[in-house]
Z-matrix of the N, CA and C atoms (Angstrom, degrees):
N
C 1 1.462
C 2 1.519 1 109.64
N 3 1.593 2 121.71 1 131.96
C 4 0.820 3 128.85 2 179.19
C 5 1.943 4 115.45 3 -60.97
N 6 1.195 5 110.02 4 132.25
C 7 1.673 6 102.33 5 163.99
C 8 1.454 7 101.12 6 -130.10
N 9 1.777 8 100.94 7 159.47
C 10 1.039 9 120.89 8 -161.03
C 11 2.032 10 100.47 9 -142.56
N 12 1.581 11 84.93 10 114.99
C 13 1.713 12 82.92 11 175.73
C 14 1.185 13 145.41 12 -78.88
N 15 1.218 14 149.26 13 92.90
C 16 1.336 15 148.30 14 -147.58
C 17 1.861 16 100.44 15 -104.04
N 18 1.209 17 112.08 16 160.30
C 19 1.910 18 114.16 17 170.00
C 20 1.446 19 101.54 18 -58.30
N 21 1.473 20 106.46 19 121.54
C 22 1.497 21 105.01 20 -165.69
C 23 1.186 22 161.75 21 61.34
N 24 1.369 23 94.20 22 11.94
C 25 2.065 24 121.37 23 178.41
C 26 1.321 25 116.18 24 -163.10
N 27 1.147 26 88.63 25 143.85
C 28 1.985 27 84.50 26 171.40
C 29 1.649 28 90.46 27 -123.30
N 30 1.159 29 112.31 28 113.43
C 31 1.614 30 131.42 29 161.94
C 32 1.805 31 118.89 30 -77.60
N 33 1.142 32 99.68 31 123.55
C 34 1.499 33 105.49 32 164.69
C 35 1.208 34 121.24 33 -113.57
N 36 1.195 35 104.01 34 120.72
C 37 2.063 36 102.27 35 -175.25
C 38 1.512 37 90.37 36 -159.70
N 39 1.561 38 99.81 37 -162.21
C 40 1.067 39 133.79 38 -164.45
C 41 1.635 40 127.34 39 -136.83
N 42 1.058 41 143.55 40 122.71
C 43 1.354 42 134.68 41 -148.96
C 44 1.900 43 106.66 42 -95.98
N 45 1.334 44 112.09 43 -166.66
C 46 1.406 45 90.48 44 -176.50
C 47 1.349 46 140.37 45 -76.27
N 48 1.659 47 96.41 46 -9.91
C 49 1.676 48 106.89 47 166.18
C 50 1.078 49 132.84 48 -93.71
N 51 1.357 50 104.47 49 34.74
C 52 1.592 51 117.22 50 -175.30
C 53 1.097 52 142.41 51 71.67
N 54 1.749 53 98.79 52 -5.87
C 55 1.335 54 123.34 53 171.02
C 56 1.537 55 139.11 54 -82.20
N 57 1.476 56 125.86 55 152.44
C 58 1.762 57 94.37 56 -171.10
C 59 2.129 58 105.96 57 -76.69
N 60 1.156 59 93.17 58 170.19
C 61 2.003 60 80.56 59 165.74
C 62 0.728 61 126.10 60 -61.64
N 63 1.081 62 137.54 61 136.95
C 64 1.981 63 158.02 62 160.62
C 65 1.905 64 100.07 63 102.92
N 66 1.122 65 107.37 64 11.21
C 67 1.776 66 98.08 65 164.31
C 68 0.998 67 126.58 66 82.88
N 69 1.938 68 123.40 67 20.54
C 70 1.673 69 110.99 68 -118.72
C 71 2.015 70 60.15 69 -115.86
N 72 1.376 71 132.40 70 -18.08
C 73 1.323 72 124.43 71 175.54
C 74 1.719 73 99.16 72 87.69
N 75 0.897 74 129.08 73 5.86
C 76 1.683 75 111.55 74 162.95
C 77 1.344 76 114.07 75 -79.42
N 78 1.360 77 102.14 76 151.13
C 79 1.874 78 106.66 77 -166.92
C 80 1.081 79 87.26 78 -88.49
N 81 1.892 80 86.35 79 156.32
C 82 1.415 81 113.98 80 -173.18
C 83 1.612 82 111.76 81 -175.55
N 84 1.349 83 128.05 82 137.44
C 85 1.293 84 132.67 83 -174.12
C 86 1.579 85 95.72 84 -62.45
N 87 1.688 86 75.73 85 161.79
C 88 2.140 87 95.78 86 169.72
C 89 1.753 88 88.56 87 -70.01
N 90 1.679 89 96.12 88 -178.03
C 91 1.484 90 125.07 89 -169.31
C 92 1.196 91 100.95 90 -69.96
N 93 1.340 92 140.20 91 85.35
C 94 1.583 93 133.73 92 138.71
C 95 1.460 94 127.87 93 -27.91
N 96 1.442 95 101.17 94 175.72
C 97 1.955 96 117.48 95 -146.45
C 98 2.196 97 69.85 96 -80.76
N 99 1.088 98 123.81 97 -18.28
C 100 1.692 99 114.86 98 179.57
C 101 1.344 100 115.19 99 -53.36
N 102 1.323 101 106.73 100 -44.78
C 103 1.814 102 110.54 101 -179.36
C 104 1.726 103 113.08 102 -63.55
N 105 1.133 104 106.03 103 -34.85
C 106 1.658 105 115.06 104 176.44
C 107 1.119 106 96.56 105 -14.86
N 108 1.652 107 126.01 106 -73.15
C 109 1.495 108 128.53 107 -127.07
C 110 1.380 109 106.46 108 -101.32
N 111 1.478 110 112.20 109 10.84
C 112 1.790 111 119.01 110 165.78
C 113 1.439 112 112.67 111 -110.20
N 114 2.070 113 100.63 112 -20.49
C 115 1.645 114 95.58 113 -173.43
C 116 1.550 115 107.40 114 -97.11
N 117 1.305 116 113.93 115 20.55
C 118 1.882 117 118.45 116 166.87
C 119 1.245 118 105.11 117 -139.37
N 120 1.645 119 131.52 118 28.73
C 121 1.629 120 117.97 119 158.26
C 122 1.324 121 129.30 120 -53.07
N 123 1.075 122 130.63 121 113.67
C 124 1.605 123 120.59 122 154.45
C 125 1.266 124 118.07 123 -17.72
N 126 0.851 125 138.37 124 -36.28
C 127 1.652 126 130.21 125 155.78
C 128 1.598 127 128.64 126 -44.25
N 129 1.642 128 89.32 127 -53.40
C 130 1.546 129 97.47 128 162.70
C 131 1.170 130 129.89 129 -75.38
N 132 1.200 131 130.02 130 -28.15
C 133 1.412 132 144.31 131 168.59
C 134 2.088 133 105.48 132 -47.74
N 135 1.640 134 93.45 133 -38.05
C 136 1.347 135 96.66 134 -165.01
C 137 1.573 136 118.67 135 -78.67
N 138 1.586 137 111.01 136 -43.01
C 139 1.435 138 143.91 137 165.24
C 140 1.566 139 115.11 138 -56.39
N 141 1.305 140 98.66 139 -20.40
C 142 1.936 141 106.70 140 -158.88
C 143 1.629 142 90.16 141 -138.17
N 144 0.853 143 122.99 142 38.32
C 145 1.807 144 103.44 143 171.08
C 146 0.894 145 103.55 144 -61.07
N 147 1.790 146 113.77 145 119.31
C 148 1.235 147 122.55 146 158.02
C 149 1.745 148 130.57 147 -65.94
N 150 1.477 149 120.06 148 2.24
C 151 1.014 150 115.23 149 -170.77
C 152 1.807 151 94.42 150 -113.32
N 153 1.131 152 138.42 151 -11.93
C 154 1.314 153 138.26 152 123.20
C 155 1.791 154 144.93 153 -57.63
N 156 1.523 155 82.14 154 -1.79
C 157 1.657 156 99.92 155 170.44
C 158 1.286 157 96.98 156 -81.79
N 159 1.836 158 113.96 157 -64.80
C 160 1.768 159 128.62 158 -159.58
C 161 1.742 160 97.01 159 -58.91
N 162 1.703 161 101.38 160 -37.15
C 163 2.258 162 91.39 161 -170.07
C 164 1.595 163 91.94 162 -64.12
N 165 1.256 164 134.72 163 -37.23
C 166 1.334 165 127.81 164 -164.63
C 167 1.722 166 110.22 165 -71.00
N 168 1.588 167 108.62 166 -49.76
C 169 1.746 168 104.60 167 155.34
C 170 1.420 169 140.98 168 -58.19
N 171 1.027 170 110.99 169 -5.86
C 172 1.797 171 150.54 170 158.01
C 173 2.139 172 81.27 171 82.83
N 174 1.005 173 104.86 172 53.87
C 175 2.037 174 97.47 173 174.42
C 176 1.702 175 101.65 174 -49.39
N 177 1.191 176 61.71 175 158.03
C 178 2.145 177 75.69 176 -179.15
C 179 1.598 178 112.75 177 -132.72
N 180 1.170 179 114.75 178 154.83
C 181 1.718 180 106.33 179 165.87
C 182 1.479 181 106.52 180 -82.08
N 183 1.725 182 86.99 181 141.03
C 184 1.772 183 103.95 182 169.84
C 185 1.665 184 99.43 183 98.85
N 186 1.439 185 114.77 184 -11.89
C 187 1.783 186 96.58 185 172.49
C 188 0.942 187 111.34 186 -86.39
N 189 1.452 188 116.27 187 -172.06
C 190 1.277 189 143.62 188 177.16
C 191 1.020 190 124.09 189 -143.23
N 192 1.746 191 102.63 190 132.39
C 193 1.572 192 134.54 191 -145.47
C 194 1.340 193 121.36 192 -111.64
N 195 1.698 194 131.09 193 116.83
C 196 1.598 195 127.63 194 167.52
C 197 1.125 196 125.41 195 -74.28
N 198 0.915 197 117.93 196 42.14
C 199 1.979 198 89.70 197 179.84
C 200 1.376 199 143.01 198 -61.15
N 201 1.130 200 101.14 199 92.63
C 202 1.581 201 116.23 200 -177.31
C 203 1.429 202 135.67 201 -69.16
N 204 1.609 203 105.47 202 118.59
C 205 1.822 204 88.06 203 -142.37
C 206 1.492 205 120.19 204 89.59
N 207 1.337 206 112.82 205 33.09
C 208 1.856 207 85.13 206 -163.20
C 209 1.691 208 99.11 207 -86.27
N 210 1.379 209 123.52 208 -24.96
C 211 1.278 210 112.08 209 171.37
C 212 1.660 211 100.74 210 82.66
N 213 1.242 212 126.13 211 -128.59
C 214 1.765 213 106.17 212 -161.26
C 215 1.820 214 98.07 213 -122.24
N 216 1.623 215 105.92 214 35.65
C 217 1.297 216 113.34 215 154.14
C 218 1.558 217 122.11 216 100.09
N 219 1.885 218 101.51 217 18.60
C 220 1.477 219 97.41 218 -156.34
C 221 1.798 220 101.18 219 -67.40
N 222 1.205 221 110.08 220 -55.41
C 223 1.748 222 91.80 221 162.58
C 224 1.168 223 143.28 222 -97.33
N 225 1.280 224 117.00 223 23.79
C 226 1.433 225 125.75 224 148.89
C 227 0.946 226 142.14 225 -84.22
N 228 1.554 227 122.65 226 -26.54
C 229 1.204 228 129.94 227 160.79
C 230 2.014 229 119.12 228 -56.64
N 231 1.236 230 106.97 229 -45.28
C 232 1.395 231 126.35 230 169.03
C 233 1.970 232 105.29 231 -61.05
N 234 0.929 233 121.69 232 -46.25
C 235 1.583 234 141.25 233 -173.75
C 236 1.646 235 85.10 234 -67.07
N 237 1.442 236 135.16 235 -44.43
C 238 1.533 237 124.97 236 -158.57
C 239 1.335 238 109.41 237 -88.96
N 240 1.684 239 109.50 238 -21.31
C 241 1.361 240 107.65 239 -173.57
C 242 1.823 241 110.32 240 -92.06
N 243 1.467 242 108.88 241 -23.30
C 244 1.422 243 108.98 242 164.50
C 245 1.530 244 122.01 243 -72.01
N 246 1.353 245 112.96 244 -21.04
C 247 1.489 246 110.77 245 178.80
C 248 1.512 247 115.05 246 -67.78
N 249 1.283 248 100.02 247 -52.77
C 250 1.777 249 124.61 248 -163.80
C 251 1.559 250 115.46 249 81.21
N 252 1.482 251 92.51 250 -164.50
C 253 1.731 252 87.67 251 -163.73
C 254 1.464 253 116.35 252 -70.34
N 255 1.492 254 111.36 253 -3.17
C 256 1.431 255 97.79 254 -172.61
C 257 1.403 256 123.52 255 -93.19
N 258 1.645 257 102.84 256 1.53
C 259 1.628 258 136.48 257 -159.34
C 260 1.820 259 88.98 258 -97.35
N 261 1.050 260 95.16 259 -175.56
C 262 1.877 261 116.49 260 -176.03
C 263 1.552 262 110.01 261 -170.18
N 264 1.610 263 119.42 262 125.49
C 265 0.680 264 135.00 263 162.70
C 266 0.907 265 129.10 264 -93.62
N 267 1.737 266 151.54 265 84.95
C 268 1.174 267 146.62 266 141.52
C 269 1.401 268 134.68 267 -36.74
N 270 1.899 269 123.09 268 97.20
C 271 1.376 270 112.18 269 159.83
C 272 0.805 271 90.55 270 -96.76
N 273 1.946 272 100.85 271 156.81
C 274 0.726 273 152.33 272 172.97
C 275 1.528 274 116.80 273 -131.34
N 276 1.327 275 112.92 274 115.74
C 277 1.743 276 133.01 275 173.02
C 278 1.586 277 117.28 276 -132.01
N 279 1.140 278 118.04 277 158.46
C 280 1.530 279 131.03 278 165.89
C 281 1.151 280 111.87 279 -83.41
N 282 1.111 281 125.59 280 -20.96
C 283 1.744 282 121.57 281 -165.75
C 284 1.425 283 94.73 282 -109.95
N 285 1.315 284 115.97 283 145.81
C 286 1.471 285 157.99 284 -170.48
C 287 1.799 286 94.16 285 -71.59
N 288 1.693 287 102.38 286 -54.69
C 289 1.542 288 113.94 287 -166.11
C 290 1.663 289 101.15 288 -58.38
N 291 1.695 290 109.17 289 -51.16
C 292 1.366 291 87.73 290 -166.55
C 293 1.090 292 110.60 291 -109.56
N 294 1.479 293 123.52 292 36.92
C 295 1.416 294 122.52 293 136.91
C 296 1.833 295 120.59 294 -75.33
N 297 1.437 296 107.06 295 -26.46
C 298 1.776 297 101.02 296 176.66
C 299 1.284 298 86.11 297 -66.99
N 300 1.559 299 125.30 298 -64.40
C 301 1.336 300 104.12 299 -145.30
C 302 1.829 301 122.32 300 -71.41
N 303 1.315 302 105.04 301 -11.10
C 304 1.858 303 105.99 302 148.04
C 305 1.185 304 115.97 303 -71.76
N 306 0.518 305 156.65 304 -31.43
C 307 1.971 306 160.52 305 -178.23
C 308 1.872 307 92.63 306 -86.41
N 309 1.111 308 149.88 307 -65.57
C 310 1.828 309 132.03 308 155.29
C 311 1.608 310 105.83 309 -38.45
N 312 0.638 311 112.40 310 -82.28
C 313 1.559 312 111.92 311 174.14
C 314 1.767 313 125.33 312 -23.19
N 315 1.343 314 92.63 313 -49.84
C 316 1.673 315 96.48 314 -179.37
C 317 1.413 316 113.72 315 -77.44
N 318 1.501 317 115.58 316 -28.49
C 319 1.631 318 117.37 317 165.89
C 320 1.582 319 116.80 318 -77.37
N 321 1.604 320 111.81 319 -40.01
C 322 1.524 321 98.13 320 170.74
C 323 1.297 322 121.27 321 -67.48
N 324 1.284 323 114.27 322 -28.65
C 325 1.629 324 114.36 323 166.32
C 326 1.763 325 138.00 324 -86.82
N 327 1.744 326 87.57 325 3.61
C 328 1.404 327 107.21 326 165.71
C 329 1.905 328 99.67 327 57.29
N 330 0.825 329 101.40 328 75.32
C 331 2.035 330 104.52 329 -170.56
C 332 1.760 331 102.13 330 -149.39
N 333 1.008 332 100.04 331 72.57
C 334 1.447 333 126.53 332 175.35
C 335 1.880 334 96.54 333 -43.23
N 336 1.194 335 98.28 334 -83.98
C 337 1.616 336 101.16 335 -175.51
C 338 1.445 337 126.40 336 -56.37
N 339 1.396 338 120.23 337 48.14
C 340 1.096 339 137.88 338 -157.62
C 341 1.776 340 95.58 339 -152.08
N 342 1.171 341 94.93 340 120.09
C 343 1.705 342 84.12 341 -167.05
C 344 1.577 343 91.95 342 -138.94
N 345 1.615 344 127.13 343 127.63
C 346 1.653 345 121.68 344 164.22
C 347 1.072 346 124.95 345 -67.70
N 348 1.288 347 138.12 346 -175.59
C 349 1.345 348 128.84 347 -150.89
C 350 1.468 349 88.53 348 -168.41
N 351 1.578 350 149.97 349 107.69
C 352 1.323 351 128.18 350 168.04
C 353 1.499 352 86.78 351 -108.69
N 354 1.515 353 96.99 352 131.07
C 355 1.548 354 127.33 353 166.55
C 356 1.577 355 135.00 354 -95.72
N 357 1.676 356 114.17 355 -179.65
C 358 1.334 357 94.83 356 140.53
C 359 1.616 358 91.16 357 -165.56
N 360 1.361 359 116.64 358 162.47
C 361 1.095 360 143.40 359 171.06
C 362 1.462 361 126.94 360 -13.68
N 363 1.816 362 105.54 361 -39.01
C 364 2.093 363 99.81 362 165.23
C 365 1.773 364 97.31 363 -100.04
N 366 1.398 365 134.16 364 16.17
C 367 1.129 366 109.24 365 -173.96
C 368 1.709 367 117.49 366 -158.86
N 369 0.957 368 157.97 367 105.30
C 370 1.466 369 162.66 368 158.06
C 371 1.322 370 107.40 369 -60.72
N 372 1.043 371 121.54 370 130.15
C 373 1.787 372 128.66 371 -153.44
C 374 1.981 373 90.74 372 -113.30
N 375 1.668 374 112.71 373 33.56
C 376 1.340 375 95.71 374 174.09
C 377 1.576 376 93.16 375 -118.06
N 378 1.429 377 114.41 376 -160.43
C 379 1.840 378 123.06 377 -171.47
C 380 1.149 379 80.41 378 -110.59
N 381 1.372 380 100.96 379 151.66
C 382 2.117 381 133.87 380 160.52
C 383 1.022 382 120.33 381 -22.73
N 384 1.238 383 156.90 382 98.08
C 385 1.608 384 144.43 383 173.48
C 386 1.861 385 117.75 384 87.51
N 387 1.287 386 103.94 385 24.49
C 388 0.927 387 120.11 386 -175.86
C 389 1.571 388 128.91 387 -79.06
N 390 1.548 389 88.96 388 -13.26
C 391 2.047 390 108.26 389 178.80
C 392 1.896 391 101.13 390 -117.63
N 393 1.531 392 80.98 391 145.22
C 394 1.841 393 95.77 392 162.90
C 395 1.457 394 114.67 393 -71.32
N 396 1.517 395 95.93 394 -41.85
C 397 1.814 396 104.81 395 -151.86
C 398 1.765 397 66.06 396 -151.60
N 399 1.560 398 100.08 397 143.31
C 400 1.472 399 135.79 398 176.48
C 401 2.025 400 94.36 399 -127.45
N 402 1.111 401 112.43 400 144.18
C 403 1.513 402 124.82 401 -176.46
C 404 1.552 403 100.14 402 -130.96
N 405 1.495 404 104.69 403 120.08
C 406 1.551 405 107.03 404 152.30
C 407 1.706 406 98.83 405 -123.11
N 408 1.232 407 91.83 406 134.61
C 409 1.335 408 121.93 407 179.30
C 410 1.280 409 129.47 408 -119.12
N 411 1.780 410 121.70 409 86.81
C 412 1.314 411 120.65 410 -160.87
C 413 1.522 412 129.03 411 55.55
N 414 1.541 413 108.52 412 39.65
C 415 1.337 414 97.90 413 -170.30
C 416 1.856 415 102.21 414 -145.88
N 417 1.458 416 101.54 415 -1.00
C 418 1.508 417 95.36 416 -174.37
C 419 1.375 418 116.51 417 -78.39
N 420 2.021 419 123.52 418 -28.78
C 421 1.065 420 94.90 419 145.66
C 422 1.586 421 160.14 420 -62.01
N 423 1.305 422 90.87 421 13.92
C 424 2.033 423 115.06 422 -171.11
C 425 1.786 424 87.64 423 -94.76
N 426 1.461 425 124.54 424 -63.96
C 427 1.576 426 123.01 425 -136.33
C 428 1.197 427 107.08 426 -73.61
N 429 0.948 428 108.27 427 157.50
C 430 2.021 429 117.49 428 170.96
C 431 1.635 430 94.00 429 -85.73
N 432 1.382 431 102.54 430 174.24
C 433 1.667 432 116.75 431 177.08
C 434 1.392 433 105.77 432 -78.70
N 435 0.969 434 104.39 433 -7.25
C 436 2.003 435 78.46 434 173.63
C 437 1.758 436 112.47 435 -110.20
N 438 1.417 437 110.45 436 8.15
C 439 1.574 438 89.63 437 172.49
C 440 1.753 439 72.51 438 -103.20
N 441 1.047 440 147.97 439 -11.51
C 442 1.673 441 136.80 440 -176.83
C 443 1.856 442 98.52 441 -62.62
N 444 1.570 443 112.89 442 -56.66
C 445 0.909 444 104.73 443 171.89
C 446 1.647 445 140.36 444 -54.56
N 447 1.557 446 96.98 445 -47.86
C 448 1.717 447 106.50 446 165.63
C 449 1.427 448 100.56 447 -54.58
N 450 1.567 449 154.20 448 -54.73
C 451 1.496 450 123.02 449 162.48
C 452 1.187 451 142.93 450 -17.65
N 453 1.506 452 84.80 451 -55.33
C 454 2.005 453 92.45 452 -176.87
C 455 1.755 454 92.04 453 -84.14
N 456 1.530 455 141.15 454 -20.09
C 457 1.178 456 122.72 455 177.35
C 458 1.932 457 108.20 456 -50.89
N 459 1.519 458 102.11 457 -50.53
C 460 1.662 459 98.63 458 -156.56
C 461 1.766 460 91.31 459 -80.79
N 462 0.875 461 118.31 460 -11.59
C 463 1.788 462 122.32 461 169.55
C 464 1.925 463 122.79 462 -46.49
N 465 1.021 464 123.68 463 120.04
C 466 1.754 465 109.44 464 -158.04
C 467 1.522 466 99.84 465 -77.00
N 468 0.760 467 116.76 466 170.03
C 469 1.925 468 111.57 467 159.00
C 470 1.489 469 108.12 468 -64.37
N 471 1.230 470 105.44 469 132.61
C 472 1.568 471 100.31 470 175.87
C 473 1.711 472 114.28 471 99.51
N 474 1.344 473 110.89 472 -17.00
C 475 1.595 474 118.21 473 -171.46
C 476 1.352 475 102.93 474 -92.08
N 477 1.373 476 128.06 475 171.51
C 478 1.462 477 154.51 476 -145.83
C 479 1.954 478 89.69 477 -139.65
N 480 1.837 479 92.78 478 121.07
C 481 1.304 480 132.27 479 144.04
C 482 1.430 481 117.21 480 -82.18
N 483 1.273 482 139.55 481 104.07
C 484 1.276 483 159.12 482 124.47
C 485 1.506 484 124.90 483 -40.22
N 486 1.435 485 98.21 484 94.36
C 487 1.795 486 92.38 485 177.96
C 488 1.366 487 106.34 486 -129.80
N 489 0.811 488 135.13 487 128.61
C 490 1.556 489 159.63 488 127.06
C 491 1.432 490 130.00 489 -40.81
N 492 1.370 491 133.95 490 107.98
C 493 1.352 492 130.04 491 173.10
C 494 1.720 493 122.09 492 -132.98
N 495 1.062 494 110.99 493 -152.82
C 496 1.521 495 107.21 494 -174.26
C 497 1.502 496 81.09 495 -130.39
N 498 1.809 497 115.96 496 142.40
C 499 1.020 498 119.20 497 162.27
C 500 1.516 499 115.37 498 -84.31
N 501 1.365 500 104.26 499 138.48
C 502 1.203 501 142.67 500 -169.05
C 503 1.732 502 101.42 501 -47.87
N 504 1.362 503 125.81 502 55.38
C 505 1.849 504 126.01 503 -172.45
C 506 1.542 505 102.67 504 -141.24
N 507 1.225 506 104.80 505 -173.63
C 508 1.485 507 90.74 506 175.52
C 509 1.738 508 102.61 507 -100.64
N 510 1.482 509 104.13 508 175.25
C 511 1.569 510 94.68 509 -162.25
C 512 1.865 511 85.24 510 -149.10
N 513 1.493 512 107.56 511 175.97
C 514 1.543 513 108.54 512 159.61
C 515 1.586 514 109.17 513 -63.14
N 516 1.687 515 101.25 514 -67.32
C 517 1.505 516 101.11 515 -178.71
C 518 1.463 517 105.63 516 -111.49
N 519 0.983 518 115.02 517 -155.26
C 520 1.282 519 144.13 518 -159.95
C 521 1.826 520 139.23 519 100.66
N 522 0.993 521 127.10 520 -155.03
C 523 1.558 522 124.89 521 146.05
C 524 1.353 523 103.62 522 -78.12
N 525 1.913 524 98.65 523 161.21
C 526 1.180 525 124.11 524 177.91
C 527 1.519 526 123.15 525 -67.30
N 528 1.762 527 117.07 526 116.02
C 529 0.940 528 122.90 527 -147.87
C 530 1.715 529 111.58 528 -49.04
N 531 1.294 530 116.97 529 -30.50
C 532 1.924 531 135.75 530 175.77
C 533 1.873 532 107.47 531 -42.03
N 534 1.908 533 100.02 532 -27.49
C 535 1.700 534 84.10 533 -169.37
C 536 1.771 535 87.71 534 -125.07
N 537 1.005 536 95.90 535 49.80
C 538 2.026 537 93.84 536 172.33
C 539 1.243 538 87.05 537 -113.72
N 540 1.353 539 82.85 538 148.07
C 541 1.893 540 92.68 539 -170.34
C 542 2.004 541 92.77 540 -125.52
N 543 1.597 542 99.63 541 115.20
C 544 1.931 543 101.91 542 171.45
C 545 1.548 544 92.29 543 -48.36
N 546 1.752 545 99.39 544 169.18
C 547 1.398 546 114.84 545 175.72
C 548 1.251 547 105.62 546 -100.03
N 549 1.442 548 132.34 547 27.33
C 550 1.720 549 131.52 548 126.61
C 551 1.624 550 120.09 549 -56.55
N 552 1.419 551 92.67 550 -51.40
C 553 1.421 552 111.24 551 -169.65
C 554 1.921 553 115.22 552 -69.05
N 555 1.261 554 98.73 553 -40.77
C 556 1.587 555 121.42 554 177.88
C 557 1.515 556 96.90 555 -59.73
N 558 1.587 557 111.47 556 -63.34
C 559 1.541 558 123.74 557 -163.83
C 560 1.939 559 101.85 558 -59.57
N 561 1.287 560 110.96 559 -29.62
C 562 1.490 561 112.17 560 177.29
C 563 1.627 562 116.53 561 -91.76
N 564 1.191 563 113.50 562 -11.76
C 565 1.544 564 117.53 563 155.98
C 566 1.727 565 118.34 564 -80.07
N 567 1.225 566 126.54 565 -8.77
C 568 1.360 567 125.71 566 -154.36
C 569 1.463 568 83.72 567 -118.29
N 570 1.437 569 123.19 568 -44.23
C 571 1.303 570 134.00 569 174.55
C 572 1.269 571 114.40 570 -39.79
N 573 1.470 572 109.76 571 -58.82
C 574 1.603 573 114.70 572 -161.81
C 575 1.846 574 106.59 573 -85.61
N 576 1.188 575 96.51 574 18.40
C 577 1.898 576 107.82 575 171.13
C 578 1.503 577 114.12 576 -140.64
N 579 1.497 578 93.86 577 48.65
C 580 1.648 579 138.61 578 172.35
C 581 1.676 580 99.61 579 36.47
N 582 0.930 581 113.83 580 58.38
C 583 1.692 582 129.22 581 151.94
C 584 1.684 583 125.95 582 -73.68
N 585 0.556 584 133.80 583 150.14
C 586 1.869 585 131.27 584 144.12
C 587 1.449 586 127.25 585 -119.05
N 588 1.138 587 107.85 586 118.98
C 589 1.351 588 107.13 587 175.17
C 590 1.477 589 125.82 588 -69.88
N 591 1.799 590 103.99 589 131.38
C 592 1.645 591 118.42 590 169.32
C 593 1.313 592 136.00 591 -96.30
N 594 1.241 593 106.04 592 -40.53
C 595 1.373 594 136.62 593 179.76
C 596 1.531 595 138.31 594 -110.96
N 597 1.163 596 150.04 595 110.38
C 598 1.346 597 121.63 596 142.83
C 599 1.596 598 116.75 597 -142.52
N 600 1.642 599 83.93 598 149.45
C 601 1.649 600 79.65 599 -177.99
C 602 1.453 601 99.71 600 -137.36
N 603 1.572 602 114.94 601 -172.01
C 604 1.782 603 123.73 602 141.83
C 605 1.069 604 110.55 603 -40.30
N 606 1.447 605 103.15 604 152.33
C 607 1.511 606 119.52 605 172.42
C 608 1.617 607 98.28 606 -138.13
N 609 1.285 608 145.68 607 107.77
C 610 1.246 609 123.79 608 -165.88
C 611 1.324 610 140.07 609 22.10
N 612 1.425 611 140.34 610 -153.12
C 613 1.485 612 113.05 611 -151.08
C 614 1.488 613 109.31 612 -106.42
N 615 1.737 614 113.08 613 -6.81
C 616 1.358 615 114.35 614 149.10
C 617 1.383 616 122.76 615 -130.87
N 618 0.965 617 123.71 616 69.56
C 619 1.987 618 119.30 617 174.92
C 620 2.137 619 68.06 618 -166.93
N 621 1.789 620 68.86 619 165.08
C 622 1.536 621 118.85 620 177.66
C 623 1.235 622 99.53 621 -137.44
N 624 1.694 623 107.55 622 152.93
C 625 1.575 624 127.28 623 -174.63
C 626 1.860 625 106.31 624 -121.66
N 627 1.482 626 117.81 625 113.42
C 628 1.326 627 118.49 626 175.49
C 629 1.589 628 110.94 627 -96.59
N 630 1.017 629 102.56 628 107.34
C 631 2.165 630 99.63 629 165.41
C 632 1.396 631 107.58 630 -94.16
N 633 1.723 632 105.08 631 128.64
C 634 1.225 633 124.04 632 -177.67
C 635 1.144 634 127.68 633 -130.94
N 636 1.559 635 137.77 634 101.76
C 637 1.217 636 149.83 635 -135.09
C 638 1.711 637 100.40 636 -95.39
N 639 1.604 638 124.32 637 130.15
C 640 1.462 639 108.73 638 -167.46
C 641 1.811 640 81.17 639 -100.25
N 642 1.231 641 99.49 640 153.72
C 643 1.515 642 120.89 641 165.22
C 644 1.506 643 122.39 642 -81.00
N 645 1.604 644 134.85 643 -162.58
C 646 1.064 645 130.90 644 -164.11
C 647 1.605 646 108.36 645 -103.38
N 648 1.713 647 102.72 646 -17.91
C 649 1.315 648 103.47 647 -172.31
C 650 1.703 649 99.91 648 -117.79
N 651 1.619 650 146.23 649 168.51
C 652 1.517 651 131.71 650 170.61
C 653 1.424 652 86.51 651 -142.32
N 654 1.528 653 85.93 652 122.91
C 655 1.599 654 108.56 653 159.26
C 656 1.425 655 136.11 654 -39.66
N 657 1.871 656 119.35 655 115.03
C 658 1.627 657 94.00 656 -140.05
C 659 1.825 658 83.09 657 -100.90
């Protein structure tokens, strides 16, 4: 089983195509209740504010939200409370684990419009145009093109892709520097699954933020 070192954990999982990280193909479970306690550090909270992610996606009340990958809710939970009740949050994960622990979470935190999503890699179990803003969050160097595509499928015409990555340097943690993809490289993968790019900036002192505008037609 693949491991992967982060500041203070070494996580073993699996990304959203079922695969372990970096592609190397040794089996290995989805993300267990283990990753929890690296994917809500105060560190990350600090580096990754999610409520400076959503002002940078310009979120609005009353939309509706993908998070792909969301794992045990670090920006979705924040994404549900800026929408309000008239908004909807969709996670979406591969793993079984951190779908219970969104579904505990969404009752201890009483967050109705917050709804899980267990997935997998050829398919998103929501309807066509069904999101404002779709979120990938550290995960596009993991996915194959067809859960990239099922994104921009539930994406409306006219809505905002949100991606998040680690810039491509060396770092304490992160992924292995071989599958970080610069935000040339990111912006030309998101591109060629009929996106346009609007935005990009910093995202704390290692990730970058890509905004990607879907068109009328998606590249099949």
């Amino acid at each position: 089983m693949l491991k992967f070192k982060y500041p203070g954990i070494i996580l073993r999982g699996t990304n959203m195509s079922g695969h372990p990280h970096g592609h190397h193909g040794e089996h290995a479970h989805a993300w267990t209740r283990d990753a929890v306690a690296f994917l809500d550090t105060a560190d990350r909270k600090k580096d990754q504010d999610p409520d400076v992610l959503w002002d940078i996606a310009g979120l609005a009340e009353g939309q509706t939200v993908v998070d792909l990958g969301a794992g045990p809710g670090f920006f979705a939970f924040p994404a549900a409370a800026r929408i309000g009740s008239r908004g909807r949050v969709y996670a979406v994960d591969s793993s079984p684990d951190m779908i219970e622990v969104l579904k505990e979470r969404k009752q201890a935190r009483d967050v109705p419009n917050l709804i899980p999503v267990l997935s997998t890699a050829e398919r998103i179990p929501l309807d066509d145009a069904v999101a404002d803003v779709v979120l990938l969050a550290n995960v596009l160097h993991d996915i194959p093109r067809r859960t990239l595509l099922e994104g921009t499928r539930v994406l409306r015409p006219g809505g905002t892709l949100v991606n998040v990555d680690w810039h491509k340097r060396e770092t304490d943690g992160g992924p292995p520097l071989a599958i970080r993809l610069t935000p040339d490289e990111a912006s030309e993968h998101l591109r060629a699954a009929g996106l346009v790019e609007t935005r990009r900036t910093d995202f704390g002192s290692h990730h970058y933020v890509l905004l990607m505008r879907k068109g009328s037609k998606q590249t099949p």
